[in-house]
Every structure is written in structure tokens, then in C-alpha cells.
N, C-alpha and C positions, 0 to 999 in steps of 0.2 A: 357163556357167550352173551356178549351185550348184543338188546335186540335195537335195532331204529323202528320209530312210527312213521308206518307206512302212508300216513295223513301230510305229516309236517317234517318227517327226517330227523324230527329230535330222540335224543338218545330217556328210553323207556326206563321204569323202574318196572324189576322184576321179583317172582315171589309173594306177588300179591296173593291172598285168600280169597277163594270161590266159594258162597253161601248162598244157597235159593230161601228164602220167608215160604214158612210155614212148610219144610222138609226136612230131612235131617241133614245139618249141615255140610256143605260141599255139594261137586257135581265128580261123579266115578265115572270115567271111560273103560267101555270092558271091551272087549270080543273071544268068543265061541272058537274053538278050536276042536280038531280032531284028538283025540287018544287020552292018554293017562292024565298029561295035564292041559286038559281042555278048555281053560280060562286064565285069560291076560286079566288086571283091571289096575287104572291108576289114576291117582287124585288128580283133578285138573288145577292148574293154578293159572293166574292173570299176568299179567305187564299191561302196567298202563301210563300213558303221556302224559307228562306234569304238565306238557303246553297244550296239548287239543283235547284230554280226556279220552284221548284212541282207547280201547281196549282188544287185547288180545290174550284169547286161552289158549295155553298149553301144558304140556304133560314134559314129564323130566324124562320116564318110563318108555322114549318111546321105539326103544330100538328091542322089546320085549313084542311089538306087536307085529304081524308078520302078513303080507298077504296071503290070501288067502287062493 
């Protein structure tokens, strides 16, 4: 699904890599669950605006996490 920037309406690239300096690389979304399998976790990735540099994170993963 193509995303728009929510800044300028242009149409985003997506798939970008998420790296924090001086962590090991990426940033993981988890959450805590009850029972047997008691842990979601998924890699975050970017889209970002060729025209404003908007950035935006998201997860692919995300119909694995659940309210709670």
C-alpha cells in the first residue's frame, strides 16, 4: 500500500531501514501478552518524502499485535 506525506501529499518511498548510532542495529516493536505465546515483536521500518523529508515508522507485522 502506497503511503502519502502527511506534510506535502506527495507520494512516500517505502522500506526504508531503521538504525539507532551506537545500538544494535534497528528499532523492535514488541508487546507482552498473556499465555503460551506471550510475545509479539517486529522490526520497524521508515517511508520517507523525497520532497519534505517527512518521515514516518512503521511495522509490516501489524495485524500480529492485539489489544490488549
Amino acid at each position: 500500500m502506497k503511503k502519502t506525506c502527511i506534510q506535502c501529499q506527495t507520494e512516500m518511498i517505502d522500506d526504508c531501514k531503521v538504525t539507532v548510532e551506537g545500538d544494535t542495529p534497528g528499532m523492535i516493536i514488541s508487546q507482552k501478552r498473556k499465555g503460551s505465546f506471550n510475545h509479539v515483536s517486529a522490526k520497524t521500518k521508515a517511508s520517507v518524502c523525497p520532497n519534505c523529508g517527512f518521515v514516518a515508522l512503521y511495522i509490516d507485522e501489524f495485524k500480529e499485535f492485539k489489544q490488549l
